[in-house]
C-alpha positions in Angstrom: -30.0 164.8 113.5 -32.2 162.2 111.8 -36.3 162.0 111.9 -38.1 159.4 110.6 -40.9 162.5 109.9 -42.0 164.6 107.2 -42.7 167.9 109.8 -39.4 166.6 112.0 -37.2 170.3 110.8 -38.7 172.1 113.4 -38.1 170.0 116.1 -34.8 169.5 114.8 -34.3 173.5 115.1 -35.7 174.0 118.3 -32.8 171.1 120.2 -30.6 172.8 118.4 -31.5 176.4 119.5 -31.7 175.3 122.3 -28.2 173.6 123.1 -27.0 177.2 121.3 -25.8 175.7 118.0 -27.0 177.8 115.0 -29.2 176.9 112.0 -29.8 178.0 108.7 -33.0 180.0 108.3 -35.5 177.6 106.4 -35.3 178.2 102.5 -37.6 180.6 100.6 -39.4 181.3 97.7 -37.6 183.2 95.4 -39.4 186.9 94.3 -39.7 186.7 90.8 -39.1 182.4 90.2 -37.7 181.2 86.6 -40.7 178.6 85.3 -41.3 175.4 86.0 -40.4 174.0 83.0 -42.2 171.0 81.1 -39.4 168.4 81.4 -40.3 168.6 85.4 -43.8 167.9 85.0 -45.6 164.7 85.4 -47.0 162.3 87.7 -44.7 160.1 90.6 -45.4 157.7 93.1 -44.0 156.1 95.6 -45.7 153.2 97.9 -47.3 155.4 99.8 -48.6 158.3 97.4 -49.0 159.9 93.6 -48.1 163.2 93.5 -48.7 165.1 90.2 -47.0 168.7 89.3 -48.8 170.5 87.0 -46.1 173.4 86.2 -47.7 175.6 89.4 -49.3 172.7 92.0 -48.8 169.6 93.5 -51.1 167.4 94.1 -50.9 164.2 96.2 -53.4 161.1 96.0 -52.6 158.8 98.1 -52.5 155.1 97.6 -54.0 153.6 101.1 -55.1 154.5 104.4 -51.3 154.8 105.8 -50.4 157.3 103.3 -54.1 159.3 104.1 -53.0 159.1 107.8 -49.5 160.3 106.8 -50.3 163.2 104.5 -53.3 164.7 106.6 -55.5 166.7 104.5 -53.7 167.7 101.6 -56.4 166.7 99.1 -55.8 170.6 97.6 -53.7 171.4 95.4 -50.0 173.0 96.6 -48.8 176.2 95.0 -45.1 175.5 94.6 -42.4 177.8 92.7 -39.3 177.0 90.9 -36.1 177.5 93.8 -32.9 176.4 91.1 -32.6 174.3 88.2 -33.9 170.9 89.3 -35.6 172.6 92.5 -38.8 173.5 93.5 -40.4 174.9 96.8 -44.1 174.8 98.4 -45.3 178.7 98.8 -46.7 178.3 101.9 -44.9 175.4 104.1 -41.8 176.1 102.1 -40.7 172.1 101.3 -37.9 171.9 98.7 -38.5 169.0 96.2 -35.7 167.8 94.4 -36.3 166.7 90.7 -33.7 164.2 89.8 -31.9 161.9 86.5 -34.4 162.2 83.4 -36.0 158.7 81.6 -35.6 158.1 77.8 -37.7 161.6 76.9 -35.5 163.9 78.8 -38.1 164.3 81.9 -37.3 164.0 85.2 -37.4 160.4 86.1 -37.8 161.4 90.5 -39.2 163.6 92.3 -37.9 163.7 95.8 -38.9 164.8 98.7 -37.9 163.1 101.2 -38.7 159.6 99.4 -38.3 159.1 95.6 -41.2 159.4 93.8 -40.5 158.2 90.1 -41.9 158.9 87.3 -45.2 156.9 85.9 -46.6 159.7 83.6 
């Protein structure tokens, strides 16, 4: 099943609860997360948002009134968690980022999540 939505998982779950075919439970934080480490770090964008990890938050900024309209209010910070080596996860809505390739330094050159963000700082 496709959405073209960022929330579109649990509607995905509940058709197929409900036409009896199993799901995965949603993925977790881990207990006792590895660090984020520094290569992971940075600031991406995509057309529609900046979103900066700081090692324990994201933070999204977004780049015109589409993007405000999209994201809602997420003008706090997120607490996320390390989830595996290029993986992290939101504490509280649990979304699973994917950092992805690395640029000239050794960084991550995307974060995705849905869309690719790529790297500007």
């Amino acid at each position: 099943m496709l959405t073209n939505s960022t929330n579109g998982e649990p509607l995905a779950h509940e058709i197929f609860n409900a036409t009896g075919i199993e799901t995965a439970p949603p993925p977790t934080p881990p207990a006792n997360p590895a660090p984020i480490d520094d290569w992971m770090c940075g600031t991406y964008r995509n057309p529609l948002y900046d979103i900066t990890l700081n090692g324990t938050t994201l933070l999204y900024r977004p780049r015109n009134e589409l993007a405000a309209s999209f994201l809602g209010d997420r003008k706090d910070p997120v607490d996320v968690v390390r989830l595996g080596d290029s993986t992290i996860i939101t504490t509280s809505g649990h979304e699973v980022m994917s950092l992805i390739g690395s640029d000239e330094g050794g960084r991550a050159k995307f974060l995705h999540n849905g869309a690719a963000a790529y790297r500007i700082a």
